[in-house]
C-alpha positions in Angstrom: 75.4 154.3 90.2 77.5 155.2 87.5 80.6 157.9 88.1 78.0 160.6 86.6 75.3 160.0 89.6 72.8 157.7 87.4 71.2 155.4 88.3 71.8 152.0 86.6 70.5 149.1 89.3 68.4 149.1 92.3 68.2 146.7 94.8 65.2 147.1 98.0 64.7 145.1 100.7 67.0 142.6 102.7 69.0 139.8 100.6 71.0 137.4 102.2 74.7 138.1 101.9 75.4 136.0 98.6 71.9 137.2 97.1 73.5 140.7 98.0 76.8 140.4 96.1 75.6 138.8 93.1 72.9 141.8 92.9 75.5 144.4 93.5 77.6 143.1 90.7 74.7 142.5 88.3 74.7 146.6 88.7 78.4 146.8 87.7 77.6 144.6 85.0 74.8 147.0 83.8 76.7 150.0 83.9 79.3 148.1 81.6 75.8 147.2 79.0 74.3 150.3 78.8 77.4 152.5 78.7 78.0 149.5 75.5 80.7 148.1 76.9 79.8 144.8 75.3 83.1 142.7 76.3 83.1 144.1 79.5 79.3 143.5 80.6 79.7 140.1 78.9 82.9 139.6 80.9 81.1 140.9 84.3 78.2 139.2 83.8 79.9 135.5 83.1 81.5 136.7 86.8 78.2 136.3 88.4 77.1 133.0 86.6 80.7 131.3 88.1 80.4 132.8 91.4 76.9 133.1 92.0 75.4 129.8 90.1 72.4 129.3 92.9 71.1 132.7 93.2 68.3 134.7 91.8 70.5 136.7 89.7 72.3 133.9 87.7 69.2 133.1 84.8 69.3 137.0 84.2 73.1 136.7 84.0 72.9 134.3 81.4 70.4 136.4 79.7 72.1 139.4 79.4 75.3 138.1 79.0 74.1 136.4 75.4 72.4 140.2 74.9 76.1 141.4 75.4 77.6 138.7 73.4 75.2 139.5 70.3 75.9 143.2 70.5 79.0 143.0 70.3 79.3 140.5 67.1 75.6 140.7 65.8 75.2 137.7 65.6 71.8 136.4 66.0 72.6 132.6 66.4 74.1 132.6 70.0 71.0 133.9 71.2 69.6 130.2 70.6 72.5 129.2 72.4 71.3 131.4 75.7 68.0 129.9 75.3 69.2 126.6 75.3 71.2 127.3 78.8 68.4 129.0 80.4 66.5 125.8 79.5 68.9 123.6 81.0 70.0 125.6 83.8 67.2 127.7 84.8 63.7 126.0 83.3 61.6 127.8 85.8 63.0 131.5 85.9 61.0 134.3 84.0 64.2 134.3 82.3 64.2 131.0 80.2 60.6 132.1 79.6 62.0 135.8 77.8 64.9 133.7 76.0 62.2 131.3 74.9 61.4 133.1 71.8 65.1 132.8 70.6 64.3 128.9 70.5 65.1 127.2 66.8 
């Protein structure tokens, strides 16, 4: 929850300790994207790709952190470059498969 009382991430349902901090600071990260804090959601998500490379969370890190990268310089091209990654990295998550369409 952000300072104000909204809402910004949910989590339900038991997750295994490491499943459980990387989903707790995908919510940090969030508050930091939609508040527009590009460098800082970029910054916090990166955290969670590093520290949390073999959980659940990681392909949407990678995802969102090449949304926050391209809000803050709008520049379109590193969104090919998130693509790429989630292809590499991540080939089955629904996340390579929403990065797809940024592809060359």
């Amino acid at each position: 929850m952000e300072p104000s009382g909204k809402e910004r991430w949910r989590i339900e349902g038991y997750l295994p300790k490491n499943e459980f901090r990387a989903q707790l600071e995908m919510g940090l990260a969030r508050i930091s994207f939609m508040n527009k804090q590009w460098a800082d959601a970029e910054q916090r998500y990166d955290q969670v790709i590093e520290r949390y490379a073999e959980t659940a969370a990681a392909p949407e890190a990678v995802y969102w952190r090449g949304v926050s990268r391209y809000k803050s310089s709008n520049d379109h091209t590193v969104l090919g470059g998130v693509a790429e990654e989630l292809g590499e990295k991540y080939p089955e998550s629904v996340w390579e498969k929403k990065a797809s369409v940024w592809s060359h």
